[in-house]
C-alpha positions in Angstrom: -10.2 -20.5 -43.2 -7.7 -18.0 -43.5 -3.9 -18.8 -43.5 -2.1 -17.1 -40.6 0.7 -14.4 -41.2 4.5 -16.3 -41.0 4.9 -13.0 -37.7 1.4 -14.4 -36.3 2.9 -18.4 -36.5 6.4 -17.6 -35.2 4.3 -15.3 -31.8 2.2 -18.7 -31.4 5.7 -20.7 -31.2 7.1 -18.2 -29.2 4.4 -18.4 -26.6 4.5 -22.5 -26.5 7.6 -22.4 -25.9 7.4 -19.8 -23.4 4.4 -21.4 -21.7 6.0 -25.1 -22.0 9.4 -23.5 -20.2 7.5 -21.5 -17.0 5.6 -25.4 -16.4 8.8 -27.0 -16.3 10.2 -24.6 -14.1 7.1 -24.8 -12.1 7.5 -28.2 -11.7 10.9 -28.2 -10.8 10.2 -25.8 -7.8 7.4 -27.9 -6.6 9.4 -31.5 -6.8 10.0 -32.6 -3.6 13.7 -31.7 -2.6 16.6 -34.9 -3.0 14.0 -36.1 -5.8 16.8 -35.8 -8.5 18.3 -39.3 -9.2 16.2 -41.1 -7.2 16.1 -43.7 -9.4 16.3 -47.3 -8.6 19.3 -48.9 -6.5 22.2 -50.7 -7.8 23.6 -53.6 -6.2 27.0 -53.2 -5.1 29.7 -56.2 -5.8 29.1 -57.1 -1.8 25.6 -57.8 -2.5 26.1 -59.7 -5.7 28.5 -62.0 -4.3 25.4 -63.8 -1.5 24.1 -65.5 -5.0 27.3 -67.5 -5.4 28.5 -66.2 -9.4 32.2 -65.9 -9.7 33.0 -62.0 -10.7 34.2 -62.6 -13.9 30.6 -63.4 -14.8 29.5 -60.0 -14.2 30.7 -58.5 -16.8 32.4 -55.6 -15.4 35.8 -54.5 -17.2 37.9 -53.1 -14.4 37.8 -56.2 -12.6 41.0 -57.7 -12.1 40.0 -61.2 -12.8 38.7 -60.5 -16.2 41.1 -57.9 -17.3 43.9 -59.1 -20.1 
C-alpha cells in the first residue's frame, strides 16, 4: 500500500473536521429548544432543611454559621 502525500493527509483532516463541525451544528439546530442546562435539579437550602441537618453540615462557605 502506498503512503499518502502529507497535501492528501492534511485534505482528509480538513474534511473530518469539516464534516464532524456541520453534525454538530446539525444537532444543535435540531435539539429541542430550553434543552441547554437541563440538567438535574439542585436542592435549595429550603428543601434541605425538611431532613433536620444543622446548615453548618452542608458544607457551604458563605454560610454565616460556618464562616470564621
Amino acid at each position: 500500500m502506498a503512503n499518502k502525500k502529507p497535501s492528501v493527509l492534511k485534505r482528509e483532516r480538513e474534511r473530518a473536521r469539516n464534516e464532524k463541525a456541520a453534525r454538530k451544528r446539525e444537532d444543535r439546530k435540531n435539539r429541542p429548544a430550553g434543552a441547554e442546562g437541563t440538567g438535574p435539579r439542585v436542592a435549595t437550602r429550603d428543601e434541605l432543611d425538611g431532613y433536620g441537618l444543622p446548615r453548618g453540615a452542608s458544607g457551604d462557605p458563605f454560610d454565616e454559621d460556618t464562616r470564621r
